[in-house]
C-alpha positions as CSV (number, residue, x, y, z in Angstrom):
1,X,163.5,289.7,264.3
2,X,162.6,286.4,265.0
3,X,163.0,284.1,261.7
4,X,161.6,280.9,262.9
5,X,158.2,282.2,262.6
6,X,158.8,283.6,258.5
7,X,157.3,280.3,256.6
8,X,159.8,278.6,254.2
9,X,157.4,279.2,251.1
10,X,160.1,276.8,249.1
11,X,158.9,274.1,251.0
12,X,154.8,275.3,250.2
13,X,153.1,272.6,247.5
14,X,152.6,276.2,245.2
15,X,155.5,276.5,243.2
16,X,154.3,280.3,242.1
17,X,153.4,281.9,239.2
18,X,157.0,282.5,237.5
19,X,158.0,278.8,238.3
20,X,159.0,276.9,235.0
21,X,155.8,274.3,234.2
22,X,156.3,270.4,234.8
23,X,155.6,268.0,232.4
24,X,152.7,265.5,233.1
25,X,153.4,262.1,234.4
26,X,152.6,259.4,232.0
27,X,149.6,258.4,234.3
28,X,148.0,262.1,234.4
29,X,148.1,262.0,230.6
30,X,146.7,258.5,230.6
31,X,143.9,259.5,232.8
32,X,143.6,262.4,230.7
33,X,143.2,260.2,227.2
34,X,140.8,258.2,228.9
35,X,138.8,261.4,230.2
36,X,138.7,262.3,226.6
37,X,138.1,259.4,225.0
38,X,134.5,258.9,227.0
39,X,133.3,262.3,225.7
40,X,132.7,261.7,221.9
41,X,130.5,264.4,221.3
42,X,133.4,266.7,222.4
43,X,136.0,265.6,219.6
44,X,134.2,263.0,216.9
45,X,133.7,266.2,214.7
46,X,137.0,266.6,214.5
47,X,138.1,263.4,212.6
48,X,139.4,263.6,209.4
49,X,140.1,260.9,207.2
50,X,142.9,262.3,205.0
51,X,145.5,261.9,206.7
52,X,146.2,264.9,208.7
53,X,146.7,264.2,212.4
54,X,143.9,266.7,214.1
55,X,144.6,268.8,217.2
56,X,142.0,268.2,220.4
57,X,141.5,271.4,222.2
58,X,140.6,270.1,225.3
59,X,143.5,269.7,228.1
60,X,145.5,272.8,228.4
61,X,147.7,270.8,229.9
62,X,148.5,268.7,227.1
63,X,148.8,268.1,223.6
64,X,146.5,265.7,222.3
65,X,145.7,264.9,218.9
66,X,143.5,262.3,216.7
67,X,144.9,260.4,213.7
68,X,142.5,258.5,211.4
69,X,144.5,254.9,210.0
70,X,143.2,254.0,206.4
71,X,143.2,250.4,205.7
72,X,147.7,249.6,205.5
73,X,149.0,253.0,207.1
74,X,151.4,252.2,208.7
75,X,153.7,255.1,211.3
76,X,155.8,255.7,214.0
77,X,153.9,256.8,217.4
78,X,155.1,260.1,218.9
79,X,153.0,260.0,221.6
80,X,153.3,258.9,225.0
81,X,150.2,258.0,225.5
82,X,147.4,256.7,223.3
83,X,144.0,255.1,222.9
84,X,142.2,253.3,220.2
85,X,138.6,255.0,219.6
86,X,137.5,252.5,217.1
87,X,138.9,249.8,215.0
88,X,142.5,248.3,215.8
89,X,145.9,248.6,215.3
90,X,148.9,246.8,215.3
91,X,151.9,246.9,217.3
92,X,154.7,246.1,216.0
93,X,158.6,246.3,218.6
94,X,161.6,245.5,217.5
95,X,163.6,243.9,220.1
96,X,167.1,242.0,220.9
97,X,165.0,239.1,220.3
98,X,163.3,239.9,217.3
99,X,160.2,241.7,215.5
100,X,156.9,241.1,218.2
101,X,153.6,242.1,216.9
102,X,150.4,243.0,219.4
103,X,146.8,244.1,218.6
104,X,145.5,247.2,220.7
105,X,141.7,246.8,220.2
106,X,139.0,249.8,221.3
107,X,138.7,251.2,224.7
108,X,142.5,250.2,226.1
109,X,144.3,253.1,226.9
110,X,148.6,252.5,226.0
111,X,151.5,254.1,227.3
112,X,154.6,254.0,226.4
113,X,158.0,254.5,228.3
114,X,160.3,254.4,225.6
115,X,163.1,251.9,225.0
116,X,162.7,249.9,221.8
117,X,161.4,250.9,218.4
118,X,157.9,250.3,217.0
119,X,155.3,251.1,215.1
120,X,152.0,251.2,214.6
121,X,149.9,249.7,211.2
122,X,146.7,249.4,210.4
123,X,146.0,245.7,209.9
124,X,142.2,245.9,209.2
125,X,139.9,246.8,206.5
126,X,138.4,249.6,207.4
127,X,139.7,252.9,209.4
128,X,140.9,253.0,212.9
129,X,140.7,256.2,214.8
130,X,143.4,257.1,217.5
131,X,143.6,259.3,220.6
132,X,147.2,260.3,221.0
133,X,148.8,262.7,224.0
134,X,152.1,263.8,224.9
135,X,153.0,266.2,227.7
136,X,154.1,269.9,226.5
């Protein structure tokens, strides 16, 4: 039997069916986030405004969820990657050099890598709504 001719299928770009699933890169979920985030009518019935982070049942690859931000809430972000659907939030890391703050406004999609604590607070008067997504 000749083996040189047998194909090395763990070398083949399929990994099978039984093969353990890989977590999304940062950039597939941010392209993902920013997929969502053009389709409104898919997920703006979803919002809630109590409170209650709302699941967004549309990348099976994913977990992505919507938070509403009454006027003050402040939290820490789980995600890895986010986007501001309307209003703004503020960022606020806490470094080796001290407490910097940064405003993410509509329409910018954020990732994060990790590293140094933050948080996110809503600085405005009025609710901001949040796209957030982390791989499974």
């Amino acid at each position: 039997m000749n083996l040189s001719v047998i194909p090395d299928l763990t070398m083949q770009g399929d990994a099978g069916p039984h093969a353990p699933a890989r977590a999304l890169t940062v950039g597939r979920l941010a392209g993902l986030v920013r997929e969502v985030a053009a389709r409104p009518g898919d997920w703006w019935h979803l919002v809630r405004f109590d409170g209650v982070p709302v699941p967004v049942p549309l990348a099976a690859e994913c977990e992505l969820w919507l938070s509403a931000w009454p006027p003050g809430h402040r939290a820490v972000p789980g995600a890895r990657v986010l986007a501001v659907l309307a209003g703004e939030l503020a960022e606020r890391t806490i470094t080796g050099q001290g407490v910097a703050e940064r405003t993410l406004r509509a329409n910018r999609v954020q990732v994060y890598a990790g590293g140094h604590p933050r948080e996110l607070v809503n600085p405005g008067p009025a609710y901001a709504i949040s796209l957030h997504a982390t791989s499974r």
